[in-house]
C-alpha positions as CSV (number, residue, x, y, z in Angstrom):
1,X,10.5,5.0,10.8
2,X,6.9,6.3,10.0
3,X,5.1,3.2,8.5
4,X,1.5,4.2,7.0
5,X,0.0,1.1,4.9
6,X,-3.1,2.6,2.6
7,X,-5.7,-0.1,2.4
8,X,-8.7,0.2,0.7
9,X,-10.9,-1.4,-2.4
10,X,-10.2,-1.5,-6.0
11,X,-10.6,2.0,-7.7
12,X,-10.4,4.7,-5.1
13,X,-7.2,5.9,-5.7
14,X,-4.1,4.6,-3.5
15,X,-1.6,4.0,-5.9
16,X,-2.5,7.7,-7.3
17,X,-2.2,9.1,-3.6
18,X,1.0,8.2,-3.1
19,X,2.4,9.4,-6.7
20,X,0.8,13.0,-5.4
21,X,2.0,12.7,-2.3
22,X,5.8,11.9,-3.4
23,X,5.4,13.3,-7.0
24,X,6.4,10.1,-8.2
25,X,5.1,8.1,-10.6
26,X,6.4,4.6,-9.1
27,X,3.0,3.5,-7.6
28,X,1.1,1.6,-10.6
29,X,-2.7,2.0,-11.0
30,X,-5.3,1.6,-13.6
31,X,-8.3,3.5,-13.9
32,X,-10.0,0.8,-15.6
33,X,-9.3,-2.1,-13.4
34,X,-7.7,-3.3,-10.3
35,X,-4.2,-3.3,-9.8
36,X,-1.4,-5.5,-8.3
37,X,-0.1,-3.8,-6.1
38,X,3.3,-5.2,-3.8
39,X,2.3,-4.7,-0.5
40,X,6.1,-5.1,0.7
41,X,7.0,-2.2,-1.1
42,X,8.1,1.0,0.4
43,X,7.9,4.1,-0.7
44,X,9.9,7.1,0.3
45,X,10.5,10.7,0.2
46,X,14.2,12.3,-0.4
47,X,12.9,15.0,1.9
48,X,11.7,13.0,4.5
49,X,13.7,9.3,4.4
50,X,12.1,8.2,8.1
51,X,8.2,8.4,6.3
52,X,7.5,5.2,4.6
53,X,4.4,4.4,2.6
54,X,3.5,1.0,1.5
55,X,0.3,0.2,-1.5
56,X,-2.1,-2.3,-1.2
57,X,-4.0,-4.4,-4.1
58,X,-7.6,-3.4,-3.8
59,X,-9.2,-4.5,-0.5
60,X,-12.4,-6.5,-1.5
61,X,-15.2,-7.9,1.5
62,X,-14.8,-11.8,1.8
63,X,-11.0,-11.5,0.1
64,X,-9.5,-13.8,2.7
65,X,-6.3,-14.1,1.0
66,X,-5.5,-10.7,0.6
67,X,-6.8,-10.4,4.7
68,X,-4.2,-13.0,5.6
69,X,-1.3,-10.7,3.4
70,X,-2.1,-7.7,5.4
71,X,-2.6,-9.6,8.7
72,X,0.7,-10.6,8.0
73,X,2.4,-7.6,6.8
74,X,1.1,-5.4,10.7
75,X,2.3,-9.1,12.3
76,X,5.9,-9.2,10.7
77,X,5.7,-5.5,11.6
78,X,4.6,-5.7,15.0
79,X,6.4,-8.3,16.3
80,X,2.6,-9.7,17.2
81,X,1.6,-13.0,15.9
């Protein structure tokens, strides 16, 4: 499978992205505030069922938490630890 994880801050349109890309409107976003996002997520396409998108929450500098979520999202992903 294709794997693409969108990362990114709060607000720039990710969640949007992938409705467009999928014309779906499963991906959740707020225009007035940052979203929650489940990183584990997958999101596919009836058309093409080996591309795989997965939403982040807004990516924000000094967010040490949410680096250790997506550290270990690319590690469990990887095989790498």
């Amino acid at each position: 499978r294709f794997r693409i994880l969108l990362l990114g801050r709060s607000g720039v349109g990710k969640s949007e992205l992938i409705n467009r890309i999928f014309n779906i409107k499963q991906a959740v976003f707020s225009d007035h505030r940052a979203g929650n996002a489940d990183i584990e997520k997958e999101f596919t396409s009836n058309q093409k069922t080996r591309f795989v998108l997965h939403d982040s929450r807004g990516y924000e500098y000094g967010d040490k938490d949410h680096s250790a979520v997506v550290k270990r999202f690319v590690q469990d992903r990887t095989g790498t630890s």
